[in-house]
N, C-alpha and C positions, 0 to 999 in steps of 0.2 A: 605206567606212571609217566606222567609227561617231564619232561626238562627242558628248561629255557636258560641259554647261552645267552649272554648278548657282551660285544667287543666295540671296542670304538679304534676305526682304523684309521690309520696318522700316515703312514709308513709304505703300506702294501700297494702302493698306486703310483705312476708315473704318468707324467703330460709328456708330448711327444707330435710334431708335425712331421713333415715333409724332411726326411734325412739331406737331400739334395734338390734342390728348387733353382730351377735356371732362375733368370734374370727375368724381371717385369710379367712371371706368372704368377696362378692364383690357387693358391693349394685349396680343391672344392671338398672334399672328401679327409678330414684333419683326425688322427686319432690323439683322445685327449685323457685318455685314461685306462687304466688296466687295474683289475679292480680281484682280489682272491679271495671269496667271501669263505673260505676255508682253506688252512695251510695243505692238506690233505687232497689230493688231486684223484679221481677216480675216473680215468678215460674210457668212454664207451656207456658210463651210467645210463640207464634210463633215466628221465628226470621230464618234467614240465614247467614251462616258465609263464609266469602274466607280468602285468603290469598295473599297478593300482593307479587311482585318477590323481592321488599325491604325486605320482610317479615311482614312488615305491616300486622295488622290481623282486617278485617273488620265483623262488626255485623251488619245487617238487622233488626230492630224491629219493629214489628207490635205495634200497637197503636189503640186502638179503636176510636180515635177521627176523623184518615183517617190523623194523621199528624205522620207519619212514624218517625225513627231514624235511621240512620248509626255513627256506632261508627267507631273509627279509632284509633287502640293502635299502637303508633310506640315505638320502644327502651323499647319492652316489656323485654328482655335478660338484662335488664340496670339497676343500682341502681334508676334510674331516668323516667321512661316511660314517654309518652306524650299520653295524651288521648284527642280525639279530638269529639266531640258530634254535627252532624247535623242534625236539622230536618228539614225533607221534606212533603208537606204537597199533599193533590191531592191521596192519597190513600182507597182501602177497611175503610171502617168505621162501627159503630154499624147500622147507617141509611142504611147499603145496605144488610142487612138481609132477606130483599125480593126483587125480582123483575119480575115482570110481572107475579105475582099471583105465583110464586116462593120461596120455602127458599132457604137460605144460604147454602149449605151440607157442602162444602170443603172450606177449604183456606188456599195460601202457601206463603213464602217467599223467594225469593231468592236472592242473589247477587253476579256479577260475577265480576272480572278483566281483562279489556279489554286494549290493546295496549299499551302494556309493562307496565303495571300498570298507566296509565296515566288516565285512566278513571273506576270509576266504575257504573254498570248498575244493578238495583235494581229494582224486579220483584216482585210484590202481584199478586196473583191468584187468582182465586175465580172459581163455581159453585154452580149454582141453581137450585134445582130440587123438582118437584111437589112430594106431596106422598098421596096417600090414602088407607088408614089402613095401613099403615107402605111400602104398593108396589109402586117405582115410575111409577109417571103416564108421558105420555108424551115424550119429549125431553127435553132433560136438555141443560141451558144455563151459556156459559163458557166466561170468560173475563180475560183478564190480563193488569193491566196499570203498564205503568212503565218509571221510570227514568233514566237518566243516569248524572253521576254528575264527572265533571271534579277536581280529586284529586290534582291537583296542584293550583287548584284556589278556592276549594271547592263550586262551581257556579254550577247547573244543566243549563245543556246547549240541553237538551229533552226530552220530553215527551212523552205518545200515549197511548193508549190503544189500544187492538186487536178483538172487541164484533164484526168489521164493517171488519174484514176480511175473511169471509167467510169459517171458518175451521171448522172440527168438534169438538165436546165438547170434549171428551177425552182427555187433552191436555200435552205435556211436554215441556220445556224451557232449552237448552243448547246452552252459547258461542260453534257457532266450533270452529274445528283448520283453518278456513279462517279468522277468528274477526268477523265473523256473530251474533247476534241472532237470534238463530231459534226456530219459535215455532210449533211444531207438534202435527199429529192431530191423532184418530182413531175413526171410528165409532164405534158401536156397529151393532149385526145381524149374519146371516151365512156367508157372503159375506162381510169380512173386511177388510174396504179401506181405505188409510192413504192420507195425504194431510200436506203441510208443505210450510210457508213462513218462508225468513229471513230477516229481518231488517237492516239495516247497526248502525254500530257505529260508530261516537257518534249520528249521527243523526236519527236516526230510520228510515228512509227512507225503506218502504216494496220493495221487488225485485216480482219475479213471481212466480206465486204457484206449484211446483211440486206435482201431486196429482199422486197415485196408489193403486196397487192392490194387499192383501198379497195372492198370490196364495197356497197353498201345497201340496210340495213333497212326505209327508208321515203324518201318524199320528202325528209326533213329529217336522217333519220338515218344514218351509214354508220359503220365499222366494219373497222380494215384486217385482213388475211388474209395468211398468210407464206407467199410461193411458193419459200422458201428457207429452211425450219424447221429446218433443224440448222445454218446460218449464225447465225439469229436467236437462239436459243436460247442459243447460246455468248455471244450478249454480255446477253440480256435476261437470262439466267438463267431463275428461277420466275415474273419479273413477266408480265404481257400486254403483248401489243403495242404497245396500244390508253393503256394505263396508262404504258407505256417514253414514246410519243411524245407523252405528252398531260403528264408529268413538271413542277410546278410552274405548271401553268396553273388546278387546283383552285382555289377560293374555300377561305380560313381559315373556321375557326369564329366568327373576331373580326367578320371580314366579314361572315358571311351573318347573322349575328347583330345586329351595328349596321346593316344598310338593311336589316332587315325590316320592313315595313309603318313604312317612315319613307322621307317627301317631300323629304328634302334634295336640296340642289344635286348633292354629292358622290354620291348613292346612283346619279343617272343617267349615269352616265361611268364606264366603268374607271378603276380606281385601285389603291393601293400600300398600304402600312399601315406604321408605322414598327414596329420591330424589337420594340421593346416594346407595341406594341398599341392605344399610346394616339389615335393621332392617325393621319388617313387623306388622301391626298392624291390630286386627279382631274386632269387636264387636262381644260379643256372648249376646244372650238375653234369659232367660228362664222364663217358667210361663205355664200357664194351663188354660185350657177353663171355665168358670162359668158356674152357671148355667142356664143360658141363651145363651149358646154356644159362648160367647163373649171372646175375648184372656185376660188373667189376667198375666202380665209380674210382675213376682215376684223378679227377678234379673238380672242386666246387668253390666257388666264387658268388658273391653278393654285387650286381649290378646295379648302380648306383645312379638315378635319371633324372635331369633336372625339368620341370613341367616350365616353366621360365623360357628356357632354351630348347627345348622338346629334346633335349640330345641326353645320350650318356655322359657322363660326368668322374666318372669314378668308379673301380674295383674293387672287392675287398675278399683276398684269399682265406679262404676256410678249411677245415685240417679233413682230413678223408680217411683218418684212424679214432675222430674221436666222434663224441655225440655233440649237439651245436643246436642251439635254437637261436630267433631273433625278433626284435620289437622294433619299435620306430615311434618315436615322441617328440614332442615340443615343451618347450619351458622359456619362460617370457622371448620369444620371439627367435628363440634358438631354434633346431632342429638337429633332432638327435637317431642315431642310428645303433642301438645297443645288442650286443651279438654275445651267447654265453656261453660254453662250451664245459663240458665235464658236470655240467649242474652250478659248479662253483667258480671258474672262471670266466670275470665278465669285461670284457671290454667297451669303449663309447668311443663312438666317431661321431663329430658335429658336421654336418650336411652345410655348404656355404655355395649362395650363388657369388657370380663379382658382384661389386660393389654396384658398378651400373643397374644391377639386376636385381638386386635383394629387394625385396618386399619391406 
């Protein structure tokens, strides 16, 4: 059964600059809000976050119960937000810890915005895999159910899981740029072969499987090959393959253009660009191996770049005990830098060149 929350928040938010600002500087990096789309704080959740083209900012939360949450903050920029809470139920739960003489390894959340913000499509993942004395044994088994919930009626109007579509475990989950969901596959071995359906939206309706082959070029290079070219064809169209699965991972012109032959913080880290260009933002993460050769992240910080000035700009420290995602938006000529942590706590930083500089 579904149930829909909705609050209207007055209270739970605070504006807030620069604690100490010398004299004749220019606070570029401003935090203007803190935002609790639930009083209930759950550190470390899994959770997925988008951003609708409203600017609507949705959260994914995992729930051990298998009854899921999507939150829904609109008129976060406002004295007034509206927060909107539904739970969806039909998800990963603590009961699905094993299967078929299998643990749990992995599990993910995601959420995506689908057709012009009219719908959003909510993805748990999972994988199971045998182990003994610590080496998997076996094949491991890969599932993903998922929602899709109509934001103008808040009504899920489909469902499905993918255990019964024959793909391989290795799996990844992107909206294209068609409104597909597609879910992609790779095996493991010397001979590694990909395989990929997409779903329609809203209705999840599976299309046909383009399956191939990564051939390669060189040690460094490979290049996949369709062992099902009239499968693939039908959904790639005239594009390549190569070009279909590789779809929004290019560098902008704004990018390659702002860290050329420039030392910034930001240039050494993958990073994002906000929607108008002006300003670029990196996750950096640092830490060190234990002693059990396991990564121990001791600090993670958001790198803050202005393309104006091609330099750094601004920090912004991020917690190394919780879970944390982040977005980057504009709204009439602002620039905003939105960062959420726990599923439910969200913060906003507005992004400021000086005045000489602003666009």
């Amino acid at each position: 059964m579904r149930v829909v929350t909705k609050t209207s928040i007055s209270t739970a938010f605070l504006f807030a600059g620069l604690a100490v600002v010398p004299p004749l500087s220019y606070a570029q990096v401003t935090k203007i809000k803190v935002l609790d789309l639930d009083p209930h704080r759950d550190r470390r959740v899994l959770f997925g976050m988008a951003l609708t083209p409203g600017n609507e900012v949705l959260s994914f939360v995992a729930k051990n119960t298998g009854t899921w949450e999507l939150y829904r903050a609109s008129s976060w920029v406002d004295q007034k937000p509206d927060i909107e809470k539904i739970s969806i139920p039909g998800f990963f739960s603590k009961q699905d810890t094993r299967r078929d003489g299998k643990s749990m390894e992995t599990m993910g959340a995601q959420v995506f915005v689908a057709h012009h913000g009219n719908y959003a499509v909510c993805v748990s993942s999972a994988m199971w895999v045998k182990r003994v004395n610590g080496r998997a044994v076996g094949l491991a088994i890969a599932d993903e159910i998922i929602a899709v919930l109509d934001l103008n009626s808040s009504r899920i109007v489909a469902t499905t899981n993918t255990a019964d579509l024959d793909l391989f475990y290795a799996r990844g989950v992107k909206l294209d740029e068609d409104g597909f969901l597609c879910i992609d596959s790779l095996s493991t071995g010397k001979v590694r072969k990909g395989a990929f359906i997409r779903l329609s939206v809203p209705y999840l309706k599976p299309g046909p499987k383009c399956s191939y082959d990564w051939i390669a070029d060189s040690p460094t290079k490979e290049h996949p090959q369709a062992t099902t070219p009239k499968e693939c064809s039908e959904i790639i169209g005239s594009r390549t393959l190569a070009d279909y699965l590789n779809e929004g991972r290019a560098s902008s012109p704004v990018e390659l253009a702002a860290c050329q032959n420039n030392q910034s913080e930001f240039c050494r880290w993958p990073g994002e660009f906000t929607p108008d260009g002006q300003f670029g933002v990196a996750l950096r993460s640092e830490g060190h191996d234990n002693f059990w050769g396991s990564w121990v992240t001791t600090r993670n910080s958001y790198i803050v770049f202005s393309t104006a000035q091609r330099a750094d700009i601004g920090e912004v420290e991020v917690p190394t005990n919780d879970s944390f995602q982040s977005t980057l938006t504009s709204i009439d000529g602002h620039d905003y830098l939105l960062i959420l942590e726990s599923g439910t706590h969200l913060t906003a930083y507005e992004l400021h060149n000086p005045p000489t500089m602003a666009h």
